[in-house]
VOBA-1610 file (N, C-alpha, C; in pm, whole numbers, padded with zeros to 5 digits, always signed):
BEGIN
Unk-00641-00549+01254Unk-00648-00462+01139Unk-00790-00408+01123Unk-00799-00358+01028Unk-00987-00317+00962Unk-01055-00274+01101Unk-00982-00146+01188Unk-01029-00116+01296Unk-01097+00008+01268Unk-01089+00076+01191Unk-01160+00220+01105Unk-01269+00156+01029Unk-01265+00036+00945Unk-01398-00006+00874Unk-01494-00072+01018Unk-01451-00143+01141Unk-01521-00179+01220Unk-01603-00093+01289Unk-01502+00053+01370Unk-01560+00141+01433Unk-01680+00217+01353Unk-01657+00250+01191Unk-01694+00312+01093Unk-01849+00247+01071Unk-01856+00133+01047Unk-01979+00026+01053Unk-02072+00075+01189Unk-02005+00045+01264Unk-02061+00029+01401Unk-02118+00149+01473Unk-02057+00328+01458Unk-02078+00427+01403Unk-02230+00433+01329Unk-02254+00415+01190Unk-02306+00382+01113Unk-02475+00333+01170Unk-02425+00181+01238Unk-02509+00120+01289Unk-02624+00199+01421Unk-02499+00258+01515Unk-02586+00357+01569Unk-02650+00463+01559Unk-02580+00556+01471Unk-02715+00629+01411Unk-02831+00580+01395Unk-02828+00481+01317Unk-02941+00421+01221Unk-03022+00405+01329Unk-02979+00325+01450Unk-03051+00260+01572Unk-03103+00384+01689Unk-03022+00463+01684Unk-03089+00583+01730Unk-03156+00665+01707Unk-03144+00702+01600Unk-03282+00753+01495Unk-03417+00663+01517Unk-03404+00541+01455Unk-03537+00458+01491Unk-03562+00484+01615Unk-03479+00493+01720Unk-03533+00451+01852Unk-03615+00630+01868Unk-03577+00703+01862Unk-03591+00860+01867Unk-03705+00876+01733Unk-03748+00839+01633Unk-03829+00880+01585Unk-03979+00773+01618Unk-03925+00647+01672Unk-04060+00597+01712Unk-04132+00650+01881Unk-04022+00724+01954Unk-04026+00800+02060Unk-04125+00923+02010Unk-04090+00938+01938Unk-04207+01080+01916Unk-04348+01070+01830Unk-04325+00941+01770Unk-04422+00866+01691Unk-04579+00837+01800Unk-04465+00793+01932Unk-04594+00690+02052Unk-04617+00831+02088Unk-04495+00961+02114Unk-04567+01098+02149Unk-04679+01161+02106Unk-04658+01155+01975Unk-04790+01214+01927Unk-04895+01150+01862Unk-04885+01008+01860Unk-05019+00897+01923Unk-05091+00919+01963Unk-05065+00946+02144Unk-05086+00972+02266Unk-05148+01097+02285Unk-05081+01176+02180Unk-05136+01377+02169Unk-05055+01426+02271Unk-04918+01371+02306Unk-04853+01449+02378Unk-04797+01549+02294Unk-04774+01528+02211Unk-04677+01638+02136Unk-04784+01689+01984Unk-04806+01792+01904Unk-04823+01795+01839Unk-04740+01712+01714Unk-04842+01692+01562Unk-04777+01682+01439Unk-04597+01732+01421Unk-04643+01912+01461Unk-04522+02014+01366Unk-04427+01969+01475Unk-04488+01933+01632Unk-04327+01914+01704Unk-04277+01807+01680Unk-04381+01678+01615Unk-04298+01579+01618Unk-04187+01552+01485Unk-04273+01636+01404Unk-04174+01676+01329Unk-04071+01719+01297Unk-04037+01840+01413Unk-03973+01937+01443Unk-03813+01826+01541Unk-03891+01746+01637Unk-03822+01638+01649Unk-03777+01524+01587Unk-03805+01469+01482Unk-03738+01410+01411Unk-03671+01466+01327Unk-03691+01614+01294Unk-03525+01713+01223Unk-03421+01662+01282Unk-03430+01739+01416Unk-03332+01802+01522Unk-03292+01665+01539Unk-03343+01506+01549Unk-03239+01393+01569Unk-03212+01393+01466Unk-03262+01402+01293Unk-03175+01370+01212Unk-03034+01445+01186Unk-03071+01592+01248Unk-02946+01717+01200Unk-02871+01705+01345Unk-02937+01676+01405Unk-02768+01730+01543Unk-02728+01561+01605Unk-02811+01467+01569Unk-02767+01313+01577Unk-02683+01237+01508Unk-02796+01199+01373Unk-02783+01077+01308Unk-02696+01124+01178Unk-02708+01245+01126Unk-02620+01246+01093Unk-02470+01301+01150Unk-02426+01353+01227Unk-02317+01367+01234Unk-02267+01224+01259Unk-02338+01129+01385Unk-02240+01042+01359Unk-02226+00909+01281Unk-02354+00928+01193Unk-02318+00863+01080Unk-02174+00891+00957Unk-02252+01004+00981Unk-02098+01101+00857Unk-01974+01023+00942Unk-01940+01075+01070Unk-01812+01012+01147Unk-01806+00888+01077Unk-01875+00806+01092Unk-01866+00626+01087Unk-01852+00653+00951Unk-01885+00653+00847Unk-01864+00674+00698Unk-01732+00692+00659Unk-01649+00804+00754Unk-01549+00832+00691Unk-01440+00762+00753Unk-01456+00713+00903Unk-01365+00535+00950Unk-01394+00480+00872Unk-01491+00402+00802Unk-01530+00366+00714Unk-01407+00386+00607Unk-01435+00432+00560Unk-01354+00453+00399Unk-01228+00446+00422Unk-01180+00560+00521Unk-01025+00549+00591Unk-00971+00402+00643Unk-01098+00348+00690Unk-01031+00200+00726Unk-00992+00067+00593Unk-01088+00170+00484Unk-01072+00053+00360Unk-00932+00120+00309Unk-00921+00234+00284Unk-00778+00276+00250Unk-00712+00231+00262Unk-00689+00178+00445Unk-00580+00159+00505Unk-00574-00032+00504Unk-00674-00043+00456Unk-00649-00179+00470Unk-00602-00235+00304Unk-00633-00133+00196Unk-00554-00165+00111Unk-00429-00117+00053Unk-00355-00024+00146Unk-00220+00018+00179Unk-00145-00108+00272Unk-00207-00194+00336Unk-00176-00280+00438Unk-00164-00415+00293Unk-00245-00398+00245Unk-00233-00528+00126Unk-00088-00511+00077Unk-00085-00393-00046Unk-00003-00339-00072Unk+00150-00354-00023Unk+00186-00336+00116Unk+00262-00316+00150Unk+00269-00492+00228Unk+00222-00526+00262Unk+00194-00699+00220Unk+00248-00776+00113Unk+00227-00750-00020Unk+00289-00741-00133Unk+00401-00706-00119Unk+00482-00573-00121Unk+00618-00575-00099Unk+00688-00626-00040Unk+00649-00683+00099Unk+00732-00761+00164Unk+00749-00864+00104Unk+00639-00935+00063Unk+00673-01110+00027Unk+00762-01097-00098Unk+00741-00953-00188Unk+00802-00981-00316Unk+00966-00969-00258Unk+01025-00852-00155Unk+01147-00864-00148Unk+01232-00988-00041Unk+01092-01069+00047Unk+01166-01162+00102Unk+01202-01293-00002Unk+01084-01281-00135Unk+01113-01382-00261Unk+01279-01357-00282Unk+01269-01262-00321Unk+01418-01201-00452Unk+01546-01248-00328Unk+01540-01167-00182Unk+01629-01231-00072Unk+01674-01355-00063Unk+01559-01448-00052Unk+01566-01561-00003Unk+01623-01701-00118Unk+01511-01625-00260Unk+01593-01691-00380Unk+01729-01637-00439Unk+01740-01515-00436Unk+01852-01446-00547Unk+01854-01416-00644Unk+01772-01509-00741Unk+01697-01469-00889Unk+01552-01500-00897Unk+01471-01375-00932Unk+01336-01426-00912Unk+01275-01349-01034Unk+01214-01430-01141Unk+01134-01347-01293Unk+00996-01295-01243Unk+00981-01204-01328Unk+00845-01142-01279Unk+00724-01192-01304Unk+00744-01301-01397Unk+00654-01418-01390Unk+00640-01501-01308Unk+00715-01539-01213Unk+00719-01622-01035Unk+00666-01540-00996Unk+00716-01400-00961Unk+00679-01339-00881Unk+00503-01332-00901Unk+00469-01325-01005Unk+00333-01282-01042Unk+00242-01392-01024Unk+00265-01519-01004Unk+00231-01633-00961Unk+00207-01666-00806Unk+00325-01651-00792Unk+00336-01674-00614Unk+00251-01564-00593Unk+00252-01448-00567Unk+00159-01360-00515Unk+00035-01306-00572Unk+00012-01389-00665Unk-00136-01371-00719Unk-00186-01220-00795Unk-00072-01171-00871Unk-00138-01034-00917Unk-00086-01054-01040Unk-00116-00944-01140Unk-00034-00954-01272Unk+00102-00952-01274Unk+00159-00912-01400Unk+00311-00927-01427Unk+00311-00768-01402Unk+00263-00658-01477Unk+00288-00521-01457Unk+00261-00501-01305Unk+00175-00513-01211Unk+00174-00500-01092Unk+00324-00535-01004Unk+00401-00628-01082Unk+00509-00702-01032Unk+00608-00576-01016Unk+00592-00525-01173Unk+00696-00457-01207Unk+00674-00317-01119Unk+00528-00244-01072Unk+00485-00138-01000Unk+00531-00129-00888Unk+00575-00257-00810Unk+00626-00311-00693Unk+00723-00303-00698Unk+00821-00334-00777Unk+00989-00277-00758Unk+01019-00148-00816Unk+00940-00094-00862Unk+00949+00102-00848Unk+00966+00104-00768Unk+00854+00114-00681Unk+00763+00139-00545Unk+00870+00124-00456Unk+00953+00006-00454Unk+01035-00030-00342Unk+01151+00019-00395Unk+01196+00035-00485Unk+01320+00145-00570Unk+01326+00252-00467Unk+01198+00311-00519Unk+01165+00485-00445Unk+01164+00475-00298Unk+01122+00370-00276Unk+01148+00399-00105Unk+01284+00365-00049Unk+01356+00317-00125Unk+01504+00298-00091Unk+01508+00152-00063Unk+01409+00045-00062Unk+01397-00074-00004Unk+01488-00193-00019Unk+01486-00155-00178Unk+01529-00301-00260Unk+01655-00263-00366Unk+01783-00276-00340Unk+01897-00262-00393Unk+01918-00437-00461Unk+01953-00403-00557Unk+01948-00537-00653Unk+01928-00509-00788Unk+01964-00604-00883Unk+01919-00609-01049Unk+01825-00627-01053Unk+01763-00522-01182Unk+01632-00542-01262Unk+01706-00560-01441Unk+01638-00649-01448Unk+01670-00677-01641Unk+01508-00668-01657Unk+01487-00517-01703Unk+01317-00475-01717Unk+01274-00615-01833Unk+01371-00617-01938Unk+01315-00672-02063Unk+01298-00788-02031Unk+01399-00888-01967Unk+01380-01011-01931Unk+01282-01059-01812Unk+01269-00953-01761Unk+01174-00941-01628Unk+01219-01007-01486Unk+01343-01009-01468Unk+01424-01064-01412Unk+01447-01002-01283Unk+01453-01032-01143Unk+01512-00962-01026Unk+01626-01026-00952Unk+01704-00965-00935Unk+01853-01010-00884Unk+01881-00960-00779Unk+01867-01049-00611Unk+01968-00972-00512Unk+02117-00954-00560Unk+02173-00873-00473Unk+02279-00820-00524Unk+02387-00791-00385Unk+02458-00865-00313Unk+02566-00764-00209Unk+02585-00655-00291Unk+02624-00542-00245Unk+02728-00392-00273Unk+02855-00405-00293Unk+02863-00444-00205Unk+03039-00500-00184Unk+03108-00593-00312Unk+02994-00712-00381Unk+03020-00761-00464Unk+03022-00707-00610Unk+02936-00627-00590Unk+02915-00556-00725Unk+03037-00446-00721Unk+03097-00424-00601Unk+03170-00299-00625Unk+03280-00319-00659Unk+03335-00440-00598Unk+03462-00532-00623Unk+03458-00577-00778Unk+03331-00627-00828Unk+03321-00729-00955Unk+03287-00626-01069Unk+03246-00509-00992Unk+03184-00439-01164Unk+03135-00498-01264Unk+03111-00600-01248Unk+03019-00713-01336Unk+02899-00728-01324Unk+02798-00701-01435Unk+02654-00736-01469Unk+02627-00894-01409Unk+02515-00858-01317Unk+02470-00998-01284Unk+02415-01103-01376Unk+02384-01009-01548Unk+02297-01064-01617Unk+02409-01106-01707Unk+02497-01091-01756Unk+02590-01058-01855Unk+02745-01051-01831Unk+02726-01018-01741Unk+02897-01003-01709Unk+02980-00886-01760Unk+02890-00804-01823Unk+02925-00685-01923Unk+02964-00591-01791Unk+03090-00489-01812Unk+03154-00378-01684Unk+02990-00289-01664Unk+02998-00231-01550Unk+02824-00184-01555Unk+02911-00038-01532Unk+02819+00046-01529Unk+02825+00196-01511Unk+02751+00273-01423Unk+02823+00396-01353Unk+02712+00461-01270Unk+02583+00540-01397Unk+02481+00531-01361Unk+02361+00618-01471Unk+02327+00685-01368Unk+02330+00662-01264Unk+02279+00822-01138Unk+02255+00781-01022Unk+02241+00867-00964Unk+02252+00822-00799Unk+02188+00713-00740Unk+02223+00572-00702Unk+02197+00453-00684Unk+02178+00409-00807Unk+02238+00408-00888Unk+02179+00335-01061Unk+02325+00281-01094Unk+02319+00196-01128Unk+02441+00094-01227Unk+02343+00044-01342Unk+02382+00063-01446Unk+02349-00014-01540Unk+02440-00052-01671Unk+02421-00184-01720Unk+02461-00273-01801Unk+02472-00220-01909Unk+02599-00147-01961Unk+02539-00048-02109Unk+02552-00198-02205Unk+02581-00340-02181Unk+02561-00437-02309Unk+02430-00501-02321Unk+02377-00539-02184Unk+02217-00637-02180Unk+02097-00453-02158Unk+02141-00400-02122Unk+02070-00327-02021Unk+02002-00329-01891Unk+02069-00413-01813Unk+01982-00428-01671Unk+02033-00294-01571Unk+01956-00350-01504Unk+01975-00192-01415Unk+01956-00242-01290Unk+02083-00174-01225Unk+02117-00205-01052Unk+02054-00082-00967Unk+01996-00132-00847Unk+01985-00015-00777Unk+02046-00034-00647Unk+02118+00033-00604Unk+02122+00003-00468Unk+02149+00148-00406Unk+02146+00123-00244Unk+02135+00247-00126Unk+02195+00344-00172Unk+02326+00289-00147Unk+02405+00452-00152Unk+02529+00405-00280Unk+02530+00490-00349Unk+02649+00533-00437Unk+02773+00481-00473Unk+02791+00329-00489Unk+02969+00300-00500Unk+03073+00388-00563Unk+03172+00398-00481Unk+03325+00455-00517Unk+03373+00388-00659Unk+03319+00356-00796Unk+03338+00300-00929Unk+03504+00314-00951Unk+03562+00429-00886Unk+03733+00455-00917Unk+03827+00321-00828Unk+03775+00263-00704Unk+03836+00146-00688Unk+03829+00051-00685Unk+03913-00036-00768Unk+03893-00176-00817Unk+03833-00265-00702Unk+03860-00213-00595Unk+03839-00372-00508Unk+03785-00233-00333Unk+03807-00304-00253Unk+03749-00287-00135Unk+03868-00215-00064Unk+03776-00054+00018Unk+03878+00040+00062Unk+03898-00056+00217Unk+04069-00049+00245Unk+04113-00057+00365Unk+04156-00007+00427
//
């Protein structure tokens, strides 16, 4: 990982080291009286403008791009463990969740948007209770029953079931057929 903050550093590092090496080069030059003052001057521009900085700038912006990416890599780190939790348990509060993975409770809740919107995580949310529920499709489509309540649930919109008695809210992939009671054969 952290291969854009490494290259980016290291980038970085050589400028810096080439510059020194190139401005004490013209330093012993005009010591010596090989070179005038204005050229050595004139030479330590021209390494700072056509050298040290361009590939400093380069390394700066691996740099940053590599911190991005390494906290998109967290991030998405986070989602996994939160949906292999909810998988592996079946009921998981957003207070576990916020425990086991070390972030707040609203961060918890930012995380099953997040994985909502990407299509990831089909299952109950009871926002109020803070509650997460795997869920089969098949079971919910057969049972029409609230995981929280038992109350008949309803389509609210494309991948949405929700509980018009507790209010929890189902999401899953694609769309159940709500007109048949049980499983098409």
């Amino acid at each position: 990982m952290n291969q854009g903050k490494l290259l980016g550093g290291l980038l970085i590092a050589a400028a810096l080291v080439g510059w020194l090496v190139m401005v004490a080069f013209l330093f012993v030059q005009w010591s010596t009286r090989e070179v005038t003052l204005s050229g050595a001057f004139l030479g330590m521009l021209l390494a700072t403008l056509c050298f040290a900085v361009p590939l400093a700038g380069g390394g700066a912006y691996l740099f940053v791009q590599g911190r991005k990416e390494a906290q998109e890599m967290a991030r998405a780190r986070l989602e996994r463990d939160l949906l292999n939790m909810v998988l592996t348990q079946g009921k998981v509060t957003f207070a576990d969740a916020a425990i086991t993975l070390n972030i707040p409770r609203d961060q918890v809740a930012a995380l099953v948007r997040s994985l909502v919107g990407k299509g990831l995580f089909s299952g109950a949310v009871h926002w109020e209770k803070g509650i997460l529920y795997s869920q089969e499709l098949a079971g919910l489509v057969h049972s029409r029953r609230c995981p929280n309540c038992g109350g008949e649930i309803e389509i609210a919109g494309k991948g949405l079931l929700v509980c018009p008695w507790c209010g929890a809210e189902i999401f899953i992939h694609r769309e159940p057929n709500m007109a048949s009671p049980g499983p098409q054969g």
